[in-house]
C-alpha positions as CSV (number, residue, x, y, z in Angstrom):
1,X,-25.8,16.2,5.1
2,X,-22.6,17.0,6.9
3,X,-19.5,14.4,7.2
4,X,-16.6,14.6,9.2
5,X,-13.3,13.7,7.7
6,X,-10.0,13.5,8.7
7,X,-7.0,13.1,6.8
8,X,-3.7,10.9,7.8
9,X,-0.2,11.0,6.7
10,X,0.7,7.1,6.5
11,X,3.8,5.2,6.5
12,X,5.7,7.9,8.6
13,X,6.4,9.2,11.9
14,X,6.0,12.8,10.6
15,X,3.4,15.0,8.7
16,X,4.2,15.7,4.8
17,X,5.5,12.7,4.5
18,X,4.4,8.9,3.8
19,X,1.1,8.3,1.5
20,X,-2.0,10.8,2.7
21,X,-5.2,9.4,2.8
22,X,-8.6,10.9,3.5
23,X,-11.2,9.0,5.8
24,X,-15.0,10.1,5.7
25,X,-16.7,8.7,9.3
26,X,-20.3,7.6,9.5
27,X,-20.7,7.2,5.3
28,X,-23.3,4.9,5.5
29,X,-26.0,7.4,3.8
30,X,-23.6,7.8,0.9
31,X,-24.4,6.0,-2.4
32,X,-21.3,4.5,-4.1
33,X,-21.5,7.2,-6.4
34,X,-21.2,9.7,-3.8
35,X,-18.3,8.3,-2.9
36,X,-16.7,7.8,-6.4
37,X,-17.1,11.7,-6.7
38,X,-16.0,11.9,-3.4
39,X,-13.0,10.5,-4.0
40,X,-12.3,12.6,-7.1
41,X,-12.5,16.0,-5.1
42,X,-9.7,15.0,-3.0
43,X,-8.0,13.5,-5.2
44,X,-5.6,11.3,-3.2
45,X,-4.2,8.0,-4.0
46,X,-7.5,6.7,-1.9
47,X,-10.2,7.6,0.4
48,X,-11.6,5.4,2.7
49,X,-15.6,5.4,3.9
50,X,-16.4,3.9,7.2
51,X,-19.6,2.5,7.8
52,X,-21.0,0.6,10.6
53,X,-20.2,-2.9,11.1
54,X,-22.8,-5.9,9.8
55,X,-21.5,-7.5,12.8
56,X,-20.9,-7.2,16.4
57,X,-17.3,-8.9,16.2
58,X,-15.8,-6.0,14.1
59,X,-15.5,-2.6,14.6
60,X,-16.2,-0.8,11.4
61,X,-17.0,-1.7,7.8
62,X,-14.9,0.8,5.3
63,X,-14.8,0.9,1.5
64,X,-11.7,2.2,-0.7
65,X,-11.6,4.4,-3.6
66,X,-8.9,5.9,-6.3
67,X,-10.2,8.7,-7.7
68,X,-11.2,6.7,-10.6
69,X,-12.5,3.4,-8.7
70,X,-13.1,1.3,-5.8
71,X,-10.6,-1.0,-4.4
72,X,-11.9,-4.1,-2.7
73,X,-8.5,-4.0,-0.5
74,X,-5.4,-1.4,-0.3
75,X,-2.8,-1.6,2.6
76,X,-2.2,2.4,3.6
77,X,-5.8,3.1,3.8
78,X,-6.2,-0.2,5.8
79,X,-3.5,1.2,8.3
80,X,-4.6,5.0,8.4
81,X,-8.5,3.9,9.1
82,X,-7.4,0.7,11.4
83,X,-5.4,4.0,13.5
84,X,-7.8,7.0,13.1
85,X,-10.4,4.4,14.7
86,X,-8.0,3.1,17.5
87,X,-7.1,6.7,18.2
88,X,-10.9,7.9,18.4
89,X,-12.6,5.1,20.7
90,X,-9.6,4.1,22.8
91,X,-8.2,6.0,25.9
92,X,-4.9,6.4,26.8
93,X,-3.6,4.8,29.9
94,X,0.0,6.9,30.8
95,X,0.1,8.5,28.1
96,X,0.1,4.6,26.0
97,X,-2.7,2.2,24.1
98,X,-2.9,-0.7,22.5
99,X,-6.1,-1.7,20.3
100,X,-7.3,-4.3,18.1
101,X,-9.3,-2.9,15.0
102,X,-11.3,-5.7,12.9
103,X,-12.2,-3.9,9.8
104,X,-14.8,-5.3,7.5
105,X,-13.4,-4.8,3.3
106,X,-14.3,-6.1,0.0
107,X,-12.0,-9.1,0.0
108,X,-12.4,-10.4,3.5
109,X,-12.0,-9.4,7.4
110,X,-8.4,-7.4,7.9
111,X,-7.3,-7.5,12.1
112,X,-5.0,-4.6,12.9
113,X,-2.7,-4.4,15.8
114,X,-2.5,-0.6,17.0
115,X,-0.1,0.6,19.7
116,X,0.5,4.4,20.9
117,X,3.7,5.3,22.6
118,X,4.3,8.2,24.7
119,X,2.5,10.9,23.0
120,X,4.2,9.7,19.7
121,X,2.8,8.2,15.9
122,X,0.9,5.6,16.4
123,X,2.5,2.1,14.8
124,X,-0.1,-0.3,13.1
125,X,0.3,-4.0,11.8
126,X,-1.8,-6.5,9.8
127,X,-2.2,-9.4,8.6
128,X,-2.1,-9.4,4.5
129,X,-3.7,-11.4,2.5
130,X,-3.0,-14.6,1.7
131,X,-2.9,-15.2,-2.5
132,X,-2.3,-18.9,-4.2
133,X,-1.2,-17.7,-7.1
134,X,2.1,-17.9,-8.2
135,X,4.5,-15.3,-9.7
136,X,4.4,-15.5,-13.6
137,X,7.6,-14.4,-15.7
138,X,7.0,-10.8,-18.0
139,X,8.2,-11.3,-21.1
140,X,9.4,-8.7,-23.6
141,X,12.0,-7.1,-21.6
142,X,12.1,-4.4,-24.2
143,X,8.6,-3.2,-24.2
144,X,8.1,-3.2,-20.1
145,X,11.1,-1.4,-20.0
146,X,10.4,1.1,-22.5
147,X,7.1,1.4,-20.4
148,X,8.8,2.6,-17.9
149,X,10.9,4.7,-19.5
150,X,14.0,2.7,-19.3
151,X,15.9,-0.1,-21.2
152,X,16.1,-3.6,-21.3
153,X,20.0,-3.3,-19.1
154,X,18.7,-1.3,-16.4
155,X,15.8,-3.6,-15.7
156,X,16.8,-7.2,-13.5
157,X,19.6,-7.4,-10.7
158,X,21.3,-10.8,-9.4
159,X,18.5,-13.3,-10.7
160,X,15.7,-11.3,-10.2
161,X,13.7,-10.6,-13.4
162,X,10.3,-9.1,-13.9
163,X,7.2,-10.8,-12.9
164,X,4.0,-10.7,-12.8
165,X,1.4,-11.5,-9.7
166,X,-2.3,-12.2,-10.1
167,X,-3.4,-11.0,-6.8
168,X,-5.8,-7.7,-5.3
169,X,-4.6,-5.6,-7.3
170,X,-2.7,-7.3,-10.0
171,X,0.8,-6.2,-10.0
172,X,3.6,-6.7,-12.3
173,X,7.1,-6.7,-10.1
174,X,9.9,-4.9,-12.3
175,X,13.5,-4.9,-10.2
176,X,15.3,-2.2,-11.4
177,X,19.2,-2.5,-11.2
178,X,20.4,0.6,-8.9
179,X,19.3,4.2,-7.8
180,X,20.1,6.1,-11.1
181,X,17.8,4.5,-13.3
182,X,14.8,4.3,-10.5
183,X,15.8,8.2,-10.6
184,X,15.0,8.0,-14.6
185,X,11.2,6.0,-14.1
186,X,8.3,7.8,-15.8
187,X,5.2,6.3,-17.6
188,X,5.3,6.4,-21.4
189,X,1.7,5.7,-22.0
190,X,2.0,4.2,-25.9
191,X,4.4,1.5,-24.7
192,X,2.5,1.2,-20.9
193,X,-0.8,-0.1,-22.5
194,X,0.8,-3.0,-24.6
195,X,3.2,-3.9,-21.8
196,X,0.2,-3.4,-18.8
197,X,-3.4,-2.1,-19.2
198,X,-3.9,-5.2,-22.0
199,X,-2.3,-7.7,-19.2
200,X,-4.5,-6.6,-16.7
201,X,-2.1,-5.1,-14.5
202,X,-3.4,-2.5,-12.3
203,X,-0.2,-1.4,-10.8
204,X,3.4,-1.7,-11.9
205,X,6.3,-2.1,-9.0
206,X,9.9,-1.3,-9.1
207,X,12.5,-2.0,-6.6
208,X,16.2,-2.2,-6.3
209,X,18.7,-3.5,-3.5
210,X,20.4,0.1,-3.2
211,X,18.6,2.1,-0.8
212,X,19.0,5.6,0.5
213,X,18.6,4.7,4.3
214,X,21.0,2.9,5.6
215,X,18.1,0.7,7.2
216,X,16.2,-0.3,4.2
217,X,16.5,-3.2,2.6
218,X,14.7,-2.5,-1.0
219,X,14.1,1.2,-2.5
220,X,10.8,1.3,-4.7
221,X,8.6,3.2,-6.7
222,X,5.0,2.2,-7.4
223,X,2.7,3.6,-10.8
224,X,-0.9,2.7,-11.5
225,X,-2.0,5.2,-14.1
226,X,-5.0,3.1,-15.1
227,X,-6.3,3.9,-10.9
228,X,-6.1,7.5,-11.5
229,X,-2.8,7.2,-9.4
230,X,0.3,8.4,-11.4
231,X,2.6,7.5,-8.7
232,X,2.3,6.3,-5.1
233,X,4.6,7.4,-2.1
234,X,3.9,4.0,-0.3
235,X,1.7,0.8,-1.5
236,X,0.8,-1.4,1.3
237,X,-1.2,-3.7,-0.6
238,X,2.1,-3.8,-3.6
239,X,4.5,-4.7,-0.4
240,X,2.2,-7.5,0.4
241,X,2.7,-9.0,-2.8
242,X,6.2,-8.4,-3.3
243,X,7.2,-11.2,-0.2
244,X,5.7,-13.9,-2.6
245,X,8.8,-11.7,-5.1
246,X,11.3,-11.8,-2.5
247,X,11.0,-15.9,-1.5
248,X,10.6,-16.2,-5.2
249,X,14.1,-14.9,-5.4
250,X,16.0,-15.1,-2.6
251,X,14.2,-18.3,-0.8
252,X,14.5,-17.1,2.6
253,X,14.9,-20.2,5.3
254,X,12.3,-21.3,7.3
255,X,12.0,-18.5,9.7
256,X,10.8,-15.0,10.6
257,X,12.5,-12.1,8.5
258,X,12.0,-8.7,8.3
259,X,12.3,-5.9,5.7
260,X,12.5,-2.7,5.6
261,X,11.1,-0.5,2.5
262,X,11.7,2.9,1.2
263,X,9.3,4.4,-1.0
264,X,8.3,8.0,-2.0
265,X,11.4,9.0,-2.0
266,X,11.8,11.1,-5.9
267,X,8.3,12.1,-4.6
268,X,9.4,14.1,-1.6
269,X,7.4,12.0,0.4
270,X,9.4,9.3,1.9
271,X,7.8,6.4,3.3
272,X,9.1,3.8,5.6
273,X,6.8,0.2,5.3
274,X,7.7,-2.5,7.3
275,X,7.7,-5.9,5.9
276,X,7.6,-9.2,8.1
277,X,7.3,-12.9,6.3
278,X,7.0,-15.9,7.8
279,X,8.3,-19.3,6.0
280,X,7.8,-23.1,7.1
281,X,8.7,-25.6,5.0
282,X,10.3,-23.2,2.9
283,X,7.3,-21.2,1.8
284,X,5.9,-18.2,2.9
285,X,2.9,-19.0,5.3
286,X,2.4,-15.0,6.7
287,X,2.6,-11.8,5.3
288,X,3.0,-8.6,8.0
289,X,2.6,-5.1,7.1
290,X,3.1,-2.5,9.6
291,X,3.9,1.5,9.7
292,X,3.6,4.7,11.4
293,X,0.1,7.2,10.5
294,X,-0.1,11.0,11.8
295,X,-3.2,12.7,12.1
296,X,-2.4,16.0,9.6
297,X,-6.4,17.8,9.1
298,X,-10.1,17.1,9.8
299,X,-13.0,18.6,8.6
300,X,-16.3,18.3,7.8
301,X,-17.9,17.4,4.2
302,X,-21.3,19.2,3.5
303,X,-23.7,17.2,0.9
């Protein structure tokens, strides 16, 4: 059995940059297995499997994976699938496109907005998904921070403190109080087991107001060690969540606000996402997240 593959730089306008993913087309002989070891020869942060739909109202059905599991939702693979599949079934008018991909996941139905611009990266933007629960306090400043390879005084800024959101994934939300100690982050796997893995967090979050591009608005670094990813260069799925962090903090007005996000950065993979929340009644009704992909390889997987 041959496959074709391709693989997508995400979150960026340029190759080598953003979060790469790796998207197998026409999967639907593979057993999940397959696709778990799959997943583990590239090696990636995720790799996405598209199948055909179950029905006519969406355009493909795709399943994630870590190199150590599935995922029933992640937000860069989302984005990188939602625009290899816009880019491979829609034509270009002028040298522009626009397309609406309706992917089929695990947790639900995910519409993407894609749009192509004068031979440049192609933008896409979902819808997130909506979660009920709300952000829970971490205690034990001392043994998250230790985690993470910190102390107690570098972790928290203004009134934000660490938290903790039951959501798909679980992450727990650690603000971090400027550039030099995001610079110092690294697992320490005695402490992150206590402080995580036994809370059922899947990934661990850290962000601070001071940013390297003038444009952002919050600097981050994202860790799931117990996903076979080490460290992330940009977490869709981790930016959805964090809105329900940032109206838990700042309360935004009623409105439509927009964020900008920096990620990947100590990586040498910078990622821009963008973050749009929508409040009424002064809680957060809408969760946008959009970025750039780039088409960077393709080949062809032989079974």
């Amino acid at each position: 059995m041959a496959l074709t593959y391709h693989v997508l730089d995400v979150f960026t306008e340029r190759p080598f940059g953003g979060n790469p993913v790796a998207i197998v087309l026409e999967a639907d002989r593979l057993s999940s297995s397959e696709m778990q070891t799959i997943a583990r020869e590239f090696n990636l942060s995720e790799t996405v499997f598209v199948l055909a739909s179950s029905s006519p109202g969406h355009t493909a059905r795709i399943r994630i994976f870590t190199p150590s599991r599935e995922l029933p939702f992640a937000g860069h693979p989302t984005l990188g699938a939602a625009i290899l599949l816009a880019d491979l079934r829609t034509s270009l008018v002028n040298g522009e496109s626009d397309a609406i991909i309706a992917l089929e996941e695990e947790i639900g139905s995910i519409r993407v907005g894609v749009r192509k611009r004068g031979g440049g990266a192609a933008f896409g933007e979902f819808d997130a998904p909506k979660i009920s629960n709300a952000p829970e306090a971490l205690s034990e400043p001392e043994e998250i921070s230790a985690a993470v390879g910190l102390i107690s005084t570098e972790i928290g800024f203004e009134n934000h403190k660490p938290t903790l959101l039951k959501s798909v994934p679980t992450f727990a939300f650690m603000p971090v109080a400027n550039l030099e100690a995001m610079a110092k982050v690294r697992v320490t796997p005695k402490h992150w087991v206590r402080a995580f893995t036994d809370r059922g967090v899947q990934g661990v979050y850290l962000y601070t107001r001071q940013c390297v591009r003038a444009q952002s608005a919050f600097h981050a670094r994202m860790f799931a060690p117990d996903l076979g990813v080490p460290e992330d260069p940009a977490t869709g799925s981790a930016a959805a969540s964090f809105a329900y962090i940032v109206q838990e903090f700042d309360v935004l007005p009623d409105g439509t606000h927009k964020r900008a996000i920096e990620q990947g950065i100590e990586m040498g993979r910078p990622s821009a996402i963008s973050l749009t929340m929508t409040v009424a009644r002064g809680k957060l009704e809408g969760v946008r997240i959009g970025g750039y992909a780039v088409r960077i390889a393709e080949g062809v997987l032989k079974i």
